[in-house]
Steps between C-alpha positions, in 0.01 A plus 500: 500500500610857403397826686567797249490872590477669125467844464382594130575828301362645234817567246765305546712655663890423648468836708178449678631105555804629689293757660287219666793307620592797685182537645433203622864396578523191359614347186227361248557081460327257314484151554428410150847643353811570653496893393202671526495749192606808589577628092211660466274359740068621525450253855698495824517119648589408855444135473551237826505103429358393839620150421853628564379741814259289675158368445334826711656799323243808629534696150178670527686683829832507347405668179262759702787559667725572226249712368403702852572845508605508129189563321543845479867465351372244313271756373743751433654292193214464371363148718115483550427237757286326226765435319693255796356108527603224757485174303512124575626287230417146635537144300232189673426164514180444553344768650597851584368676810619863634416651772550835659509673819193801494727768648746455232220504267420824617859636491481453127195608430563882768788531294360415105753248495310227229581109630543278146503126461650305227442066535525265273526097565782357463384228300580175708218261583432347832 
């Protein structure tokens, strides 16, 4: 399972990527490829593979966090908080249940943050 802060802009843009870096004060990552591309990037992605953190990563409070306090920087290059999405990119056997804690619901949804899901089965029968 992935957990993926991605921050989208609307020209691509290798200023307003760095810009976002510095705001938040971390550097994008992306599970899927060893460099994330910063040429001339339009999305921001702050990706986690909880298989290689542990099976409870909090994102929902971890990306909030990242993102506290910021909006209004955020803002200032040109960052609406419509544009920013916390995704979970999940592969299942079987069946595939998620489940979520209300007040982090709410955190999300006080702050216009969207939550995205993205499953697919991974094809292998039972």
């Amino acid at each position: 399972m992935i957990h993926s802060l991605r921050i989208w802009f609307n020209s691509p843009s290798r200023e307003v990527y760095d810009s976002i870096t510095q705001v938040l004060g971390v550097e994008p990552q992306s599970v899927f490829s060893k460099e994330v591309d910063r040429d001339i990037p339009s999305v921001w992605m702050y990706e986690v593979d909880v298989s290689a953190v542990n099976d409870h990563y909090d994102y929902i409070n971890k990306f909030c966090d990242l993102l506290d306090g910021r909006y209004d920087q955020l803002k200032e290059i040109g960052i609406e908080k419509n544009q920013i999405s916390i995704w979970t990119l999940y592969g299942y056997e079987g069946q595939c249940n998620i489940e979520y804690d209300p007040k982090d619901l709410k955190r999300l949804g006080d702050n216009g943050v969207k939550l995205c899901f993205s499953c697919w089965d991974n094809g292998y029968d039972n």
